[in-house]
C-alpha positions as CSV (number, residue, x, y, z in Angstrom):
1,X,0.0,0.0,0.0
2,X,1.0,3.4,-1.1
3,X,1.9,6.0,1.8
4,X,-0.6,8.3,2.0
5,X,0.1,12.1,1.6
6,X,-1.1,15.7,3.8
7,X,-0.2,18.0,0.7
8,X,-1.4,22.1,1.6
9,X,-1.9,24.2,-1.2
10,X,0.1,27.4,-0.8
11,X,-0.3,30.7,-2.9
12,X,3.2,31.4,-3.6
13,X,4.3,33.0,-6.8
14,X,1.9,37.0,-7.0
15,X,0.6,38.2,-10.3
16,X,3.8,40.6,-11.2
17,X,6.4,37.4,-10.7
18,X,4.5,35.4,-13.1
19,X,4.3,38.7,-15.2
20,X,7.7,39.2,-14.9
21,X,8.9,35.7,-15.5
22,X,7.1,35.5,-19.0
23,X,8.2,38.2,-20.1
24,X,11.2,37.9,-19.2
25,X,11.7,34.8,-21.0
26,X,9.9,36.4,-24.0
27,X,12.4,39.4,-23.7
28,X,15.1,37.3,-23.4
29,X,14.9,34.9,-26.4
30,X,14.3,37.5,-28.5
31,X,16.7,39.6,-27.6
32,X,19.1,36.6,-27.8
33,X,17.8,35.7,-31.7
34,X,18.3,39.1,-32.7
35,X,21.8,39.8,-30.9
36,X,23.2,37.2,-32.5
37,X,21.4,38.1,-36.1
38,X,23.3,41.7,-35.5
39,X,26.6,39.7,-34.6
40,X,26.4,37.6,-37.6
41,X,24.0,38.8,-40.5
42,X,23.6,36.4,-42.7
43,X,23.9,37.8,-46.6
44,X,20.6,37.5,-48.6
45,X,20.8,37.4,-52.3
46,X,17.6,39.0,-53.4
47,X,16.8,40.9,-56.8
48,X,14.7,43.5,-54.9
49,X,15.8,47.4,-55.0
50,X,18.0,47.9,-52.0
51,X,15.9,50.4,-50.4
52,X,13.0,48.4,-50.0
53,X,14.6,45.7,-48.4
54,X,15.5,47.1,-44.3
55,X,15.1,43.6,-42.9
56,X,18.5,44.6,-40.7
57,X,17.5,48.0,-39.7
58,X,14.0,45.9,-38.7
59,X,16.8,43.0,-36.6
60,X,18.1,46.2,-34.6
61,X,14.8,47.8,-34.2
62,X,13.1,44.8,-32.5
63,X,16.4,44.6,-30.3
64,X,16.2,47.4,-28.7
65,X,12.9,47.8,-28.4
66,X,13.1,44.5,-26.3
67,X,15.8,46.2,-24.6
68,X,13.6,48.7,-23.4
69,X,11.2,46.2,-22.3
70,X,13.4,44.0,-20.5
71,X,14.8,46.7,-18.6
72,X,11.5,48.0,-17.6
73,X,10.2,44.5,-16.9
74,X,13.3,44.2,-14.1
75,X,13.0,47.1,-12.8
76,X,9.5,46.6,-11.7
77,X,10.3,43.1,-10.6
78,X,13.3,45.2,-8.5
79,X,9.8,47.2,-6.5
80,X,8.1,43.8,-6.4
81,X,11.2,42.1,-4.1
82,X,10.2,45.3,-1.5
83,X,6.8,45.1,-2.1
84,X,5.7,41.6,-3.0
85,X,5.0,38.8,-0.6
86,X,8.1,36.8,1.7
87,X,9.1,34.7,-1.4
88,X,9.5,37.3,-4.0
89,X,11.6,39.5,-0.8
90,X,15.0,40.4,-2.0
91,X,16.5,39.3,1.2
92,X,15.8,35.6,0.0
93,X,17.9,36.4,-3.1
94,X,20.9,36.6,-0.5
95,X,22.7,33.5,1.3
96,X,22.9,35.0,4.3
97,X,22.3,32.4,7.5
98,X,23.8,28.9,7.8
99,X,20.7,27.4,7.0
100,X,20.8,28.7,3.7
101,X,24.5,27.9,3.1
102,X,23.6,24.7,4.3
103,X,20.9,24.2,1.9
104,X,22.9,25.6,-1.2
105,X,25.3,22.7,-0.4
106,X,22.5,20.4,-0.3
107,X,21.1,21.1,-3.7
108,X,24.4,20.8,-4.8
109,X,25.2,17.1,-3.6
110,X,21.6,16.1,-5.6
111,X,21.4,18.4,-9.1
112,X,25.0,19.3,-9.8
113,X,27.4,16.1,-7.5
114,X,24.8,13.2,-7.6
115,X,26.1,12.3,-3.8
116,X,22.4,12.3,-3.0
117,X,19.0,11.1,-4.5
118,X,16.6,13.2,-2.3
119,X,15.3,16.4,-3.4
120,X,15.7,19.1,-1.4
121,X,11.6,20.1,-1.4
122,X,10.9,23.8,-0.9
123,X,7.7,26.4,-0.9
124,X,9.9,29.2,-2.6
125,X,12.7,28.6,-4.5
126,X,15.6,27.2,-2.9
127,X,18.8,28.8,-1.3
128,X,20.4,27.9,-4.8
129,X,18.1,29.0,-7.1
130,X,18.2,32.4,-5.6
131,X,21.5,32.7,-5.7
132,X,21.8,31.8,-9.5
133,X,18.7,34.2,-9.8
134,X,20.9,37.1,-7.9
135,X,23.6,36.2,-10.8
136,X,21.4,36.4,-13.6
137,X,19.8,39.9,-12.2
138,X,23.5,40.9,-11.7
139,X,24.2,39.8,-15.6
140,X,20.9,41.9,-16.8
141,X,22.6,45.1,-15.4
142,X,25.6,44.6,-17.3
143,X,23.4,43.3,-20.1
144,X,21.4,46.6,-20.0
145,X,24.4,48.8,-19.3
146,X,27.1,47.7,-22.1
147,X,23.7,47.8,-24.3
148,X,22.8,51.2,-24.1
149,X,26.4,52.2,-24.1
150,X,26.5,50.6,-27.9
151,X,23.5,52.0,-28.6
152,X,23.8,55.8,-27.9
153,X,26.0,56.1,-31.2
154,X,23.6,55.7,-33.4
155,X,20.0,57.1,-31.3
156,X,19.6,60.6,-30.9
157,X,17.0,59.9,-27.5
158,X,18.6,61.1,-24.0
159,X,18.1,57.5,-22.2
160,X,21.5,55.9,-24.2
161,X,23.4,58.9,-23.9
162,X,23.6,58.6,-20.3
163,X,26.0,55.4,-20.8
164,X,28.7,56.6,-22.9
165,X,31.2,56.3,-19.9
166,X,30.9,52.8,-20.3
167,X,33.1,52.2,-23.6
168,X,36.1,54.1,-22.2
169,X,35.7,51.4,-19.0
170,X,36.3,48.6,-21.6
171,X,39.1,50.7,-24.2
172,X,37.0,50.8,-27.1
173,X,33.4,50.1,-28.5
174,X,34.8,46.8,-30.1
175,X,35.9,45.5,-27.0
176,X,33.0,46.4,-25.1
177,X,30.7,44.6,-28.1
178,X,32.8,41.4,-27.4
179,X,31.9,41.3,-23.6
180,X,28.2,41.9,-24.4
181,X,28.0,38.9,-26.8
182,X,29.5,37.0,-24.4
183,X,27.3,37.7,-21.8
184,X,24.0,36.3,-24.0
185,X,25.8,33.3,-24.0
186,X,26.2,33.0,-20.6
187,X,21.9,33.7,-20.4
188,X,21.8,30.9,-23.4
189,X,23.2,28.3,-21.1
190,X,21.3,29.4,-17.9
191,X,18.4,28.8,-19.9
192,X,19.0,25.5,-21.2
193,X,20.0,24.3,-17.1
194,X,17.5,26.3,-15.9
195,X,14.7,24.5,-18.4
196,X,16.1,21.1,-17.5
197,X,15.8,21.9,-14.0
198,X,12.5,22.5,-14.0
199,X,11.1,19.7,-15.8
200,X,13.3,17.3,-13.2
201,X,11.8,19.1,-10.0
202,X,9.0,18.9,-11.3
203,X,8.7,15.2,-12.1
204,X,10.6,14.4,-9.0
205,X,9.1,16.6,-6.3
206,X,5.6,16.9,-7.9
207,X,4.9,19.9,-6.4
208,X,3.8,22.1,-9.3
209,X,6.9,23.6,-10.6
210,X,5.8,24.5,-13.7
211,X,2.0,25.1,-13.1
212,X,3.0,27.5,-10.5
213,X,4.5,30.4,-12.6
214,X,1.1,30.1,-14.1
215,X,-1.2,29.8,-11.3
216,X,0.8,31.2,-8.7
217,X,0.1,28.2,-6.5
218,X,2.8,25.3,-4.9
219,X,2.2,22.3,-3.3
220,X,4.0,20.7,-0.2
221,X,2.7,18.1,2.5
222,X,2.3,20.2,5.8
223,X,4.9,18.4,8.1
224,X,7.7,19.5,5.4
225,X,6.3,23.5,5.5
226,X,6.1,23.2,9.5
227,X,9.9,21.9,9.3
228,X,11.0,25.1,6.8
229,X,9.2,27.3,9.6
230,X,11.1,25.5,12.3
231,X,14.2,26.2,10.6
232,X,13.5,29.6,9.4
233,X,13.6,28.0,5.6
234,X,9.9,29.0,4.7
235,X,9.1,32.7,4.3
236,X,5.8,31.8,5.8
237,X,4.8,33.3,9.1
238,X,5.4,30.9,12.1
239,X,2.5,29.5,13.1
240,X,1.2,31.0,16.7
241,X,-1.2,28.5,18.9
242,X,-4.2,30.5,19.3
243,X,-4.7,31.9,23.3
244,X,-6.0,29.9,25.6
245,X,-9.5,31.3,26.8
246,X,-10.2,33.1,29.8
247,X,-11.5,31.4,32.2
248,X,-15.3,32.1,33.2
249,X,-15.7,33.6,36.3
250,X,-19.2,32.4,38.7
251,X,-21.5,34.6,39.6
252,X,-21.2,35.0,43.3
253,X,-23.6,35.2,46.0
């Protein structure tokens, strides 16, 4: 016989993380196609008059465009982590008590080591995948940074201007072009962990991975959220037994 299971339904993931998560993928990918489109163009041989034929004036249009929204997409998920609930809090996005080093190890030893089949089962994220999400938020600064810089050149709108100082950081627009392509890489291949990641939680732990960045809703059997609270893991609130009641007093006489 199958053991039986408490599971509690927690709301976890608000309406602007899920907001912020698909477009963030959405900005992302293209952003990606068409950075590397402007990196490499690929040479059409077409009889059409030159002038009607802007498809790589379109390429760079579309990119920073989805620059714009990708930056204004973080910076309201940067208000969210102050005014969001305990999971989208920017203090989780910091390793800073044991228990979360602790953790961090412990996710290591089962996704990355393989010393250990049992998952490390959270509410939230865990300790790990805020970190990583710490260095991904990092990498969109410098994304959004060394991408204005390249663009203020070539737009005469105030916003790019205000990051010319960068090239002179890196010696010369060429150089600061290379560490930008770089850099989507480096997004390429956290997308392609981060997707596998998912899908293996998700079978493994059954706890609505995926469905949750739809639905905003986790699920987790009730002794293993009591034992995050215990251990200040959870972002819940600890749980306070309700006051005992008063006593009634007999009428006297």
């Amino acid at each position: 016989m199958s053991a039986s299971h408490d599971y509690q339904r927690v709301y976890v993931w608000e309406q602007p993380v899920r907001w912020f998560h698909w477009i963030n993928a959405l900005a992302i990918t293209v952003l990606g196609v068409t950075g590397y489109l402007i990196a490499h163009p690929p040479a059409f041989m077409i009889s059409r008059e030159a002038s009607f034929s802007y498809w790589f004036g379109t390429v760079r249009f579309v990119h920073f465009t989805t620059a714009y929204v990708l930056m204004v997409n973080f910076v309201v998920r940067l208000y969210w982590s102050f005014a969001g609930n305990k999971y989208a809090n920017w203090r989780s996005f910091f390793p800073l008590t044991r228990a979360q080093l602790r953790q961090i190890w412990d996710v290591l030893k089962v996704d990355i080591l393989q010393f250990s089949n049992k998952p490390v089962e959270t509410l939230g994220h865990n300790s790990m995948a805020y970190f990583t999400y710490t260095a991904t938020g990092l990498l969109t600064i410098f994304q959004i940074v060394t991408g204005f810089a390249l663009y203020a050149p070539t737009s005469a709108a105030w916003f790019p201007h205000l990051f010319t100082w960068v090239v002179p950081l890196f010696g010369s627009e060429y150089t600061l072009r290379i560490f930008h392509y770089a850099a989507m890489w480096l997004f390429a291949l956290f997308t392609i962990i981060h997707v596998y990641l998912v899908f293996y939680h998700d079978y493994v732990e059954g706890h609505g991975v995926i469905s949750s960045m739809v639905g905003g809703w986790k699920f987790l059997e009730k002794d293993q959220i009591e034992a995050e609270q215990a251990t200040g893991m959870s972002p819940l609130p600890s749980r306070k037994p309700d006051p005992k009641p008063a006593a009634k007093l007999k009428p006297s006489g």
